[in-house]
C-alpha positions in Angstrom: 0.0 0.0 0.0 1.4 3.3 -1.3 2.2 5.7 1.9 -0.6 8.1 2.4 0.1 11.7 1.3 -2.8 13.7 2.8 -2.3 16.1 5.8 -1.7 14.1 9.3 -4.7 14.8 12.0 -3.9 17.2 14.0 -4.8 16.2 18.2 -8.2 18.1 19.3 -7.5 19.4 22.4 -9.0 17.0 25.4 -8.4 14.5 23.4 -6.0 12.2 25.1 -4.5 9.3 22.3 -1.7 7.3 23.6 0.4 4.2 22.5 1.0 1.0 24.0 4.0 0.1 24.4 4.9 -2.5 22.0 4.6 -5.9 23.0 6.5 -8.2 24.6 8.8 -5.4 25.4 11.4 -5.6 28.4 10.6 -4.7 31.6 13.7 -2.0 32.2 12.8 0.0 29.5 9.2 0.3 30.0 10.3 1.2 33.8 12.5 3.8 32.8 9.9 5.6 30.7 7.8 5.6 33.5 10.4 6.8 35.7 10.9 9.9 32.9 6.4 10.3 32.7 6.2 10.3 36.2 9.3 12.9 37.3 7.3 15.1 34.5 4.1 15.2 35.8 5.0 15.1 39.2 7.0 18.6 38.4 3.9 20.2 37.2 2.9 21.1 40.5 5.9 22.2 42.1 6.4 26.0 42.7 5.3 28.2 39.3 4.7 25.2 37.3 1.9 24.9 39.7 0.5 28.4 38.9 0.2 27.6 35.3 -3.1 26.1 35.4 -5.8 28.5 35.2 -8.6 26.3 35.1 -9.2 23.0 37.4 -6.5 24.1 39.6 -6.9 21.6 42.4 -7.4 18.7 40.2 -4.4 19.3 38.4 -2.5 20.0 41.4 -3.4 16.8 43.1 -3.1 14.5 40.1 0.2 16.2 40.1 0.8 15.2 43.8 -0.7 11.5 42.9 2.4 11.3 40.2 5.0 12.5 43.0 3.9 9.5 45.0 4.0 7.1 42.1 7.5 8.6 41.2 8.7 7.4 44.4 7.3 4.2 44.1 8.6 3.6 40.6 11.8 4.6 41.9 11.4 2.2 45.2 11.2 -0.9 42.9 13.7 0.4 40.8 16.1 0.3 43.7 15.3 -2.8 45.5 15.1 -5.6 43.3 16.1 -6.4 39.8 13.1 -5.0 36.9 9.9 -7.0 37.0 9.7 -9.7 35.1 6.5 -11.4 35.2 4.2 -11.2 32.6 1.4 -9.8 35.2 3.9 -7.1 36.1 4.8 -6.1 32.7 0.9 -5.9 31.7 0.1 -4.1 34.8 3.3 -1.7 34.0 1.6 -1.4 30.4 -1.5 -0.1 31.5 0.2 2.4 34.0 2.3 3.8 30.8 -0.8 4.3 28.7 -2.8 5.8 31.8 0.1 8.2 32.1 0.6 9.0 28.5 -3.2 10.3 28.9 -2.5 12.3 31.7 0.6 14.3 30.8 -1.8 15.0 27.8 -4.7 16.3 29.8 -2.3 18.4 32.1 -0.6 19.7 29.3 -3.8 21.0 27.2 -5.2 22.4 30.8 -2.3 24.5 31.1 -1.7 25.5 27.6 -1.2 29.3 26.9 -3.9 30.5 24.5 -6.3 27.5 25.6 -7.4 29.3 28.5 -11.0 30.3 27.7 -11.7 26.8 25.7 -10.5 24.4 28.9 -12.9 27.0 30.8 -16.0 26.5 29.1 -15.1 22.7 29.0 -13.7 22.2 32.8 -16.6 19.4 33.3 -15.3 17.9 30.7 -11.8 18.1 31.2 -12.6 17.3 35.2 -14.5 13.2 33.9 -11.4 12.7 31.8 -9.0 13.6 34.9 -11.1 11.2 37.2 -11.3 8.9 34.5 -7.3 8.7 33.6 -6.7 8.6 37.6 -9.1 6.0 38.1 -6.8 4.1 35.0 -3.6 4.7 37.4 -5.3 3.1 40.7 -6.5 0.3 38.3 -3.4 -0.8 37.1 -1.4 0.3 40.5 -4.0 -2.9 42.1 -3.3 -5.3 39.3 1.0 -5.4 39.9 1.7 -8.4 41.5 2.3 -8.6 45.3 5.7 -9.6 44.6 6.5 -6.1 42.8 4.6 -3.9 45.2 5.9 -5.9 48.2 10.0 -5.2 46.9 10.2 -3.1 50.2 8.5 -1.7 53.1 8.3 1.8 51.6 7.4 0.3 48.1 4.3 -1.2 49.3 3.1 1.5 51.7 3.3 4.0 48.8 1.6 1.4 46.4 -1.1 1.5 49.0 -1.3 5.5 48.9 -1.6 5.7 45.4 -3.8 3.5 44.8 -6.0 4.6 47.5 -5.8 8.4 46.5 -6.5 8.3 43.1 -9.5 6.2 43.6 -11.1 8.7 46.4 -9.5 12.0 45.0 -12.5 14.3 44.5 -12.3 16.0 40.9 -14.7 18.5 39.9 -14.4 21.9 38.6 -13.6 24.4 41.0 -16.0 27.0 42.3 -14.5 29.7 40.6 -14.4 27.9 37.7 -18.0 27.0 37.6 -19.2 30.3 38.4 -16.7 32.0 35.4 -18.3 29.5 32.9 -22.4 31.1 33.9 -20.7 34.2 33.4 -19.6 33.2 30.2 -22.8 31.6 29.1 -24.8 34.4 30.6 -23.0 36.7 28.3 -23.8 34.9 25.3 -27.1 35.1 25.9 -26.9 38.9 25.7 -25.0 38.9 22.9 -28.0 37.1 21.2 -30.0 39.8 21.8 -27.8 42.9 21.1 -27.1 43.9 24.5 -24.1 45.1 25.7 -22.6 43.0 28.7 -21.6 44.4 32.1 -17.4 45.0 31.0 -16.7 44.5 34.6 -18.1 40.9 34.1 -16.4 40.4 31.5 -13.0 41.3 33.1 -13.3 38.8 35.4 -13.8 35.9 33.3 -10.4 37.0 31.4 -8.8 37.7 35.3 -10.1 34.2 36.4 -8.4 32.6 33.5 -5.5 35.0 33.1 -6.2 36.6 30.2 -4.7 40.2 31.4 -3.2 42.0 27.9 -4.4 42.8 24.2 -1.5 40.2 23.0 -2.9 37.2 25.8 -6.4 38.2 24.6 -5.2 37.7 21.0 -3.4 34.6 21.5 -6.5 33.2 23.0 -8.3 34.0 19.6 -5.6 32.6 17.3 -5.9 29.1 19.4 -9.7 29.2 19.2 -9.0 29.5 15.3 -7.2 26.8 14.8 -9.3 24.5 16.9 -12.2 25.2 14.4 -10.3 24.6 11.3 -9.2 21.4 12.7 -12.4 20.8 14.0 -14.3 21.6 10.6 -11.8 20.3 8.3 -13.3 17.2 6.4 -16.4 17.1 8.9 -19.0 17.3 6.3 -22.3 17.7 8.2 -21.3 15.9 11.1 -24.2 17.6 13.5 -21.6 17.7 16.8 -18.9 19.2 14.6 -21.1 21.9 13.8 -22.5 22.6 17.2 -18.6 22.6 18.3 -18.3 25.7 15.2 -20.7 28.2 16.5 -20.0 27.6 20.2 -16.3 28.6 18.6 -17.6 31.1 16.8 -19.4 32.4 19.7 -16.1 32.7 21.9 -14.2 33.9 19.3 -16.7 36.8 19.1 -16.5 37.5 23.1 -12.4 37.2 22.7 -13.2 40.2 20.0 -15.6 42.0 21.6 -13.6 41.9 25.2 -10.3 43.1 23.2 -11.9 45.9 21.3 -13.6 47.0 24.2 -12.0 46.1 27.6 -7.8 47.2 26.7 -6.6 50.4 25.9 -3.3 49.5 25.3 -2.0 47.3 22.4 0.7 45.6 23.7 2.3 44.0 20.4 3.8 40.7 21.3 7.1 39.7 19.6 6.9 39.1 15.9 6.6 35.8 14.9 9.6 36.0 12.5 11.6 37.2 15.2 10.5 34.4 17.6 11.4 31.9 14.7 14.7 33.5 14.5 15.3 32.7 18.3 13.6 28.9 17.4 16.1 28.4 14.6 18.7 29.9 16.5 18.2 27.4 19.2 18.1 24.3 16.7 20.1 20.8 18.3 23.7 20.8 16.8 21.9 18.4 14.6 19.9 20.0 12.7 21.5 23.5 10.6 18.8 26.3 11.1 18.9 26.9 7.3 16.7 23.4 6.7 13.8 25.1 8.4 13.7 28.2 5.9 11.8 27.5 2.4 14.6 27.9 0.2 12.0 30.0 -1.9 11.1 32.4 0.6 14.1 31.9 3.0 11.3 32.4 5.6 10.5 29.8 8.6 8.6 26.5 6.4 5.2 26.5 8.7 3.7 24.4 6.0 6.8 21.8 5.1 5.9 19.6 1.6 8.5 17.4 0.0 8.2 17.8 -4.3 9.3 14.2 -6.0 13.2 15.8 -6.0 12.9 15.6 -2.3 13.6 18.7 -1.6 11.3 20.3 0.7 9.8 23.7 0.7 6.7 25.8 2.4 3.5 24.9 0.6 2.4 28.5 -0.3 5.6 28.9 -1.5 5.6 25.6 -3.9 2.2 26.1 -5.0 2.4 29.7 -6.2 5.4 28.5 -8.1 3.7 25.4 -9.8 0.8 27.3 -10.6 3.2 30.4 -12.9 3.3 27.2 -14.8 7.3 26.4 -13.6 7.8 22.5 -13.8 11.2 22.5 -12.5 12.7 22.4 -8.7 13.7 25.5 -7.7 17.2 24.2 -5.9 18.1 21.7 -8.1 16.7 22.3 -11.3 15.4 19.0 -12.2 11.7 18.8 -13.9 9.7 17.7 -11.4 7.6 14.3 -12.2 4.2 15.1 -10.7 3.1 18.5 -9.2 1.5 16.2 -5.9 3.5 17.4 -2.8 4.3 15.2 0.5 4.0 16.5 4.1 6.9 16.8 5.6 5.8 15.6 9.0 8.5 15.1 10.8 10.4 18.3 10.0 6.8 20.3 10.7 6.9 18.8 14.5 10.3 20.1 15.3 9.5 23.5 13.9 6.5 23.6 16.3 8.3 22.2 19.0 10.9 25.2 18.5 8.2 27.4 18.3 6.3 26.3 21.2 9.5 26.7 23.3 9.4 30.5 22.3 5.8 30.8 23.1 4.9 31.6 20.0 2.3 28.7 18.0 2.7 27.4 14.6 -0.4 28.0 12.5 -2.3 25.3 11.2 -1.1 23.7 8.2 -1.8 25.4 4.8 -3.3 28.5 7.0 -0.7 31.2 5.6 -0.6 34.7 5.3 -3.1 35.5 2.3 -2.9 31.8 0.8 -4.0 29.8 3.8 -7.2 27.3 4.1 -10.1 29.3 4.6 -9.9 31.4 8.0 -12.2 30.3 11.3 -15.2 32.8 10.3 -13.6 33.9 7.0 -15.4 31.8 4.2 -17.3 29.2 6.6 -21.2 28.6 6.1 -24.1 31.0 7.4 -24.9 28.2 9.6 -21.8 27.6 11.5 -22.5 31.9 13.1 -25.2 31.6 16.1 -27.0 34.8 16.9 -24.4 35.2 19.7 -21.3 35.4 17.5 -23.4 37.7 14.9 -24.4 39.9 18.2 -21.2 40.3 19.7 -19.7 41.1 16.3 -21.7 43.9 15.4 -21.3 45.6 18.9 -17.8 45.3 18.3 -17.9 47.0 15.2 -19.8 49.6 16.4 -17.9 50.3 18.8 -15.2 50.7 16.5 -17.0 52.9 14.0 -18.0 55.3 16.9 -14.1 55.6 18.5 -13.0 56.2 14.3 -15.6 59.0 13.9 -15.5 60.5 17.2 -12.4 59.2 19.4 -9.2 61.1 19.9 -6.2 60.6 17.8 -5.2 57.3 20.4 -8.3 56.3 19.9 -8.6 56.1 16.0 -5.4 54.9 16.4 -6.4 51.7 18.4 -9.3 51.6 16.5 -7.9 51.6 13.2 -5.8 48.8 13.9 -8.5 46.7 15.2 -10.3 47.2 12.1 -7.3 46.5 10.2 -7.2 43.1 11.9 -11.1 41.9 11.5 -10.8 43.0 7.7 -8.1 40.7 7.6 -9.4 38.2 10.0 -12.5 37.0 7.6 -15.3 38.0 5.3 -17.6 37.9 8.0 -16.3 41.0 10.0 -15.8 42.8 6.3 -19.4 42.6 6.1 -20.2 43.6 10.0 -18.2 46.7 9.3 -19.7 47.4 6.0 -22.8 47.6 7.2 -21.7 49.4 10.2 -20.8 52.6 7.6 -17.2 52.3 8.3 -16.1 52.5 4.7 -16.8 56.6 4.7 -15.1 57.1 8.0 -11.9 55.2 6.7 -11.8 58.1 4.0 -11.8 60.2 6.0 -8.7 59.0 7.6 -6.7 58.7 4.6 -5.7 62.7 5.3 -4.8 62.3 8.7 -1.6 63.8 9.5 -0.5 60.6 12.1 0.7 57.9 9.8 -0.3 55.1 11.7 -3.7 56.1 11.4 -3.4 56.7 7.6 -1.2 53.1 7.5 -4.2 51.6 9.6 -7.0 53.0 7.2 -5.8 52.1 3.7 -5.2 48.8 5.0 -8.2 48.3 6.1 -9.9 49.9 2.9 -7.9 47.0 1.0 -9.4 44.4 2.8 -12.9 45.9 2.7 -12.1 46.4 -1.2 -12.5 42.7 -1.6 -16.0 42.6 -0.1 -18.6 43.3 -2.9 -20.4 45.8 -0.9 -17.1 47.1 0.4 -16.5 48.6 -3.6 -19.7 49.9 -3.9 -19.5 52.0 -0.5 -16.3 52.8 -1.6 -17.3 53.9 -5.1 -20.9 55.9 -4.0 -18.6 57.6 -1.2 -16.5 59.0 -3.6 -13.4 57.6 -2.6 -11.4 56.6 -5.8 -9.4 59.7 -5.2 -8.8 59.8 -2.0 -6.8 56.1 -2.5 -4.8 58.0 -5.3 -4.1 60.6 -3.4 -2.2 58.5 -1.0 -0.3 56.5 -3.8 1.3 59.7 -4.4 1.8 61.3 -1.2 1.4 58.6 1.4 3.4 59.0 4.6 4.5 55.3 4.3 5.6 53.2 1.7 3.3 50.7 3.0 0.7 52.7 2.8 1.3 54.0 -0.9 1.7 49.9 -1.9 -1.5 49.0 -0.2 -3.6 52.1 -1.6 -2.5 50.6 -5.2 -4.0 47.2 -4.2 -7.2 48.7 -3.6 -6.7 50.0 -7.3 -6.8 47.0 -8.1 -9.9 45.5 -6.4 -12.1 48.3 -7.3 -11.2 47.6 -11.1 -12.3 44.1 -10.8 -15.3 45.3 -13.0 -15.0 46.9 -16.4 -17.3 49.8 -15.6 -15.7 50.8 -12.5 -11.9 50.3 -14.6 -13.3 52.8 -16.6 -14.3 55.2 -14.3 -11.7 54.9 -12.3 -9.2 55.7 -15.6 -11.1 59.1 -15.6 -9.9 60.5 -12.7 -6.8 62.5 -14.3 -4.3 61.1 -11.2 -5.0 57.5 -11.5 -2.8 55.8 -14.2 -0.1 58.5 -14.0 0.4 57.6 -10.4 0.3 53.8 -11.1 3.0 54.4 -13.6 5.3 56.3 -11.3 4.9 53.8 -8.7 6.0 51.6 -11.1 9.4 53.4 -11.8 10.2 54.2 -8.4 8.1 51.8 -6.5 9.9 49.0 -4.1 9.3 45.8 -5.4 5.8 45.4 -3.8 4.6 48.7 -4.5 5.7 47.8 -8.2 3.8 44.2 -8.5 0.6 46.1 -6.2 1.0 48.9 -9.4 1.4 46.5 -12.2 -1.4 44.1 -11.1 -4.1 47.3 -10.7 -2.8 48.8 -13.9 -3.3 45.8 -15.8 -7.2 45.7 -14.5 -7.9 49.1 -15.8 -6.6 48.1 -18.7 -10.2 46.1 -19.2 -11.5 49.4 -20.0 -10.1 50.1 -23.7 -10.7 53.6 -22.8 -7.6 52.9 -20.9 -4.8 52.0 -22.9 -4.4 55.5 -24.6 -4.0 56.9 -21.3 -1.7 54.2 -20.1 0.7 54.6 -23.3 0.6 58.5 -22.7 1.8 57.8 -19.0 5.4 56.6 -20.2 3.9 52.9 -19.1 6.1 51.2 -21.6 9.2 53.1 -20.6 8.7 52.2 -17.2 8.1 48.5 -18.0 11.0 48.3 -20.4 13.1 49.9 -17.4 12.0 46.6 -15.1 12.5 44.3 -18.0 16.4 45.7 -18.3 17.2 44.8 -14.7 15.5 41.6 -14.6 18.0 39.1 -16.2 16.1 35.5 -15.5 12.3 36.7 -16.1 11.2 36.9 -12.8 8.1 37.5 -11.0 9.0 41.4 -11.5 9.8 41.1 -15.2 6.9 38.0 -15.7 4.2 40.9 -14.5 6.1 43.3 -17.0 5.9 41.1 -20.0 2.2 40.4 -19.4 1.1 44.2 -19.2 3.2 44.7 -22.7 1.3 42.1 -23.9 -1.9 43.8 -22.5 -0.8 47.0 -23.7 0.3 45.7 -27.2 -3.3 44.4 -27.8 -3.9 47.7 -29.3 -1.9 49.5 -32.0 -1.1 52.7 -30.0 0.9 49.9 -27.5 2.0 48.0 -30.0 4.0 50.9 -31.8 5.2 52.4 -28.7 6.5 48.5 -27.7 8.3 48.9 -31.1 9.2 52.2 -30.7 11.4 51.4 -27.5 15.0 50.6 -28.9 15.8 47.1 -27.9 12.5 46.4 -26.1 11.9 43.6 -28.8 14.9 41.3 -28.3 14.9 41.5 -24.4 11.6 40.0 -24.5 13.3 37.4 -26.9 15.6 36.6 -24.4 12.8 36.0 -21.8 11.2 34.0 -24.2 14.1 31.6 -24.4 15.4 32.1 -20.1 12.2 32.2 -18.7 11.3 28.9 -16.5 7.8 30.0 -15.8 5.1 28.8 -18.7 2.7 31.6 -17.7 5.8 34.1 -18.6 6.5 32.1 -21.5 3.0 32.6 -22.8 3.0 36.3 -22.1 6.2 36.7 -24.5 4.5 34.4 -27.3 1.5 36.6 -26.9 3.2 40.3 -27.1 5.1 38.8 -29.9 1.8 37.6 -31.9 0.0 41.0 -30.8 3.2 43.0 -32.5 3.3 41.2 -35.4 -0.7 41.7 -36.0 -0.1 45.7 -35.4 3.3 46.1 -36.9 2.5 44.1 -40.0 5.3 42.4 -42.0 8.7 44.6 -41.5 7.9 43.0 -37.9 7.4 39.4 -39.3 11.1 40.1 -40.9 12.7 41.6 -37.9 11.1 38.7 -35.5 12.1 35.8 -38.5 15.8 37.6 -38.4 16.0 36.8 -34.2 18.8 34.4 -33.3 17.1 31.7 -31.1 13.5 32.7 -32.0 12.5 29.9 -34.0 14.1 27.3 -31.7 11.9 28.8 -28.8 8.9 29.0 -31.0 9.4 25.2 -31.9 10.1 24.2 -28.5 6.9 25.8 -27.2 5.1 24.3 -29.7 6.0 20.8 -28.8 6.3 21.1 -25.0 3.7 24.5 -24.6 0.8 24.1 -22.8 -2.1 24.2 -25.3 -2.9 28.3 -25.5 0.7 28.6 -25.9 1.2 26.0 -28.4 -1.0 27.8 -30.2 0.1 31.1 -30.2 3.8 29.9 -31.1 2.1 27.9 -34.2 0.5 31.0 -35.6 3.7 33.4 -34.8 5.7 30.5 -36.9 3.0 30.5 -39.8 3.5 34.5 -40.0 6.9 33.9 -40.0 7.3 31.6 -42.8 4.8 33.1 -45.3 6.8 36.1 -44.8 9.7 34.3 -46.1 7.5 32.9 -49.0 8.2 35.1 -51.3 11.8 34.6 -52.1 13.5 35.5 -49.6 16.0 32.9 -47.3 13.6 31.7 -44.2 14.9 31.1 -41.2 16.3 27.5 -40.7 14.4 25.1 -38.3 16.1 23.7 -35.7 16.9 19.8 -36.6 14.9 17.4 -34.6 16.0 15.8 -31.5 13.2 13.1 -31.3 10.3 12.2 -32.8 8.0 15.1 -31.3 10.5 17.6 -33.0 9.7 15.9 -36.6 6.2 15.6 -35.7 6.1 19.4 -35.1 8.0 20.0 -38.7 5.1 18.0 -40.2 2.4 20.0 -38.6 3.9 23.3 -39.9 
């Protein structure tokens, strides 16, 4: 049976899986493992370890205690006599192993950072699994043999006090626990119907679990998030996995709501890339801190795949370079068999271990910035938001709208970043604050003299952009302008790159491309972004120029811009045809769909034979394509004194006739047609370019066809 390729299941949180020891193993191993479980848990509650769980406190502390004692038992018959050796003993031990597994499990998802607010709501729960794992451990601490618990005086005495405490210990949820989890529920329930909670209960829900700062409120958020998707993933309409979703959904909503509304200060934890930095620098001599970077990206893999080269890279990373139509391996430059990828599994658990030990958690797989699996409330069904979650997130956005409209400068500052987040976080809270009438009061940021404001707003706007209401606020409150405005005088880069996106999102529709190209500002200001963008602000450019350019109204105005120049300008610099000079060729090749692009194209000295050259280095088939098509589109505008100059190319005609065997069909076609110009050019009379001599079979099969 072929090894399975698919994602491996990720562990739910209270679930508590654990493997058997194999069988028939020896009895000294198995008792030094349980030596090593049993020192952990018993640490757990010793000094701050024992502060670390904010939920089910004295259960956790006394199971803790209970391991303490069975430490000191283990370690009692590990001093007294030689290892067990019956088979009892051994089966007995067994069980004990498994039992503990569970319960360094349960003890470690009880005091996980970020969990806080899910183990709350869940503490009966998480209280029957506790009494049921330490009912396991008093189970198999009767069935060892007498001889093994009998090995000395002490041995069976603490046998005896093990056995006996984790059969009696009481475990229930603590008081303050139980009452935290009504307060919880309770507001819920006003969330359902609109109302605004008491914020002095809901501080003390987040004091009783201690959730204390904007970052620990956030972290609790980003864990909830990634329990849904693992929750939801592949659960079709499994009714308990949708309850699960919009009792998530629900807490997510009160985690919003509570942040938004409860902390005044943003307290930015450490970037992730930074914390990965520390991870890799804290790699086991064993492993070079290089391996965990995609060699694409060179950032921290959070997604490891392995192509059929076996060379691994970050999945996003892979995929977007597959899908430009490259077929090759990007470190070793062999053509890769089959564009199915293999998780890397084992290289993805010591990345999150790293992580972990920096405090910082690796997202779930294939959730990436921008190309991730669909977020926790971003593109999930209508039926997976309660009426709590849809309460709680429009009082949250009001509250937002009112502190941007009215609030101080602090204020819009805070608030502008929050919205910045939710527009990012999922199409559900783009809609909340549509509706909400935020997209005018973002406008009227864009002026504002504090650049993190400004920075705050257009990034926000951008996400908003890609909500269909979101353009059509945007449009009927007059606000194509006011984003061009701050391409060209932005008081961050970041800000001018993400106002061009926008551009680009509003053009999405060939009316709005049109009016957009009729504001005066608009396709100069791409075009100088262009030439003196950085390299986002030139792709952000490039990609919105190119959708106005659905607008025929458009090109004119582009070609008057000095678009070609500054296109030409990217292609010179970019020797291999990279993603830069790939978006070049293909807005030439828009551009040259029309005769006043086409000439200028030709009018550029040495414009022509660059884009040869790409033709020929390119690796990416999408580039490729792009080159075959300006070519055709300059030919059909040029008329035959281009034919010649393109049949008079060194190294033309071989790429023409490798594309068309090995092309994908559209460009196959394209270099077929560009060939047949070509050679009834050179039909009347003159020399025509020599064909390359075939190398196989496909190569005489192409001759043929032509």
């Amino acid at each position: 049976m072929p090894p399975p390729t698919g994602e491996p299941k990720r562990r739910r949180l209270l679930s508590l899986p654990a493997v058997c020891p194999c069988e028939g193993i020896a009895p000294a191993p198995l008792l030094s493992s349980l030596l090593a479980l049993a020192a952990d848990l018993a640490s757990r509650g010793a000094g701050d370890a024992a502060g670390a769980f904010p939920v089910l406190r004295r259960g956790a502390r006394q199971a803790a205690r209970i391991a303490g004692l069975l430490l000191a038992f283990l370690e009692e018959i590990h001093d007294a006599a030689p290892s067990p050796a019956a088979a009892s003993a051994v089966l007995a031990l067994t069980e004990l192993h498994v039992a503990l597994q569970k319960l360094r499990f349960l003890l470690t998802d009880c005091a996980r950072r970020g969990a806080r607010l899910w183990v709350l709501v869940n503490a009966g729960l998480a209280a029957s699994e506790l009494r049921v794992v330490l009912g396991s451990v008093a189970a198999a601490m009767d069935a060892l043999p007498k001889g093994v618990v009998d090995a000395s005086l002490e041995a069976g005495e603490l046998a005896r006090l093990v056995s006996e405490q984790a059969w009696r210990v009481p475990v229930r949820p603590d008081a303050g626990d139980e009452r935290a989890a009504r307060t919880v529920r309770s507001i819920l329930e006003q969330f359902k119907s609109g109302v605004s909670p008491d914020a002095e209960d809901a501080r003390r829900v987040l004091e009783h679990i201690g959730v204390r700062t904007w970052s620990e409120c956030s972290e609790e958020i980003a864990f909830l998030e990634d329990e849904l998707r693992t929750r939801t993933d592949g659960a079709g309409d499994d009714s308990s996995s949708c309850s699960d979703a919009v009792l998530i959904n629900s807490l997510i909503a009160f985690l919003v709501y509570c942040r938004i509304v409860l902390f005044d200060h943003i307290d930015v934890a450490s970037p992730k890339p930074d914390a990965a930095a520390r991870a890799a620098a804290r790699c086991p001599d064993w492993i070079r801190p290089d391996a965990l970077q995609c060699p694409i990206t060179l950032d921290l893999m959070t997604d490891p795949v392995t192509v059929s080269t076996g060379q691994t890279y970050d999945r996003a990373s892979i995929t977007r370079w597959m899908k430009a139509g490259c077929r090759t391996c990007p470190v070793t430059g062999e053509r890769l068999r089959t564009v199915d990828v293999v998780p890397n599994a084992a290289l993805r658990g010591i990345i999150e271990r790293l992580l972990l030990s920096n405090g910082v958690s690796l997202p779930d797989a294939g959730a990436g910035s921008s190309g991730h699996r669909h977020g926790a409330l971003g593109d999930a069904p209508a039926a997976l938001f309660g009426r709590a979650a849809t309460g709680a997130a429009r009082l949250a956005v009001a509250y937002i709208v009112a502190q941007i409209s009215t609030g101080s400068t602090a204020d819009r500052r805070r608030a502008t970043c929050e919205a910045r987040k939710l527009c990012k976080h999922s199409g559900f809270y783009r809609g909340c604050l549509v509706d909400a009438n935020a997209v005018p009061w973002l406008l009227c940021l864009l002026s504002s003299t504090d650049a993190s404001v400004q920075e705050n707003a257009v990034a926000s706007l951008l996400n908003l952009s890609k909500h269909p209401r979101g353009r059509e606020a945007l449009f009927e409150a007059g606000g194509v302008g006011l984003v061009v405005d701050v391409i060209n005088v932005g008081a961050r880069a970041e800000a001018r790159q993400n106002a061009a996106a926008v551009l680009f999102y509003l053009s999405s529709d060939a009316e709005h491309a049109e009016e957009i190209g009729r504001i005066p500002e608009s396709i100069p200001t791409l075009v100088q972004l262009i030439r003196d963008g950085a390299h986002r602000g030139r792709k952000n450019a490039m990609v919105s120029l190119y959708g106005l350019l659905q607008s025929a109204s458009n090109h004119g105005k582009a070609v008057a811009a000095g678009s070609v120049a500054a296109l030409a300008a990217l292609l010179s610099g970019d020797r291999d045809g990279g993603d830069v000079g790939g978006d070049a060729v293909a807005l030439l090749a828009r551009l040259a769909e029309h005769p006043a692009g086409a000439q200028a194209v030709l009018a550029r000295p040495g414009l022509v034979a660059r884009v040869v050259e790409l033709l020929a280095a390119s690796a990416s088939r999408s580039g490729k394509d792009h080159c075959v098509a300006l070519l055709v589109s300059l030919c059909r505008h040029g008329g035959e004194k281009v034919v010649a100059l393109l049949g008079r190319m060194p190294g033309l005609m071989a790429s023409l006739y490798t594309l068309v065997a090995d092309g994908s069909p559209q460009t196959c076609k394209r270099a077929r047609a560009l060939l047949n110009m070509i050679h009834r050019h050179y039909e009347m009379g003159e020399q025509p370019p020599a064909a390359p001599a075939p190398a196989s079979e496909a190569g005489e099969r192409v001759v043929r066809v032509l």
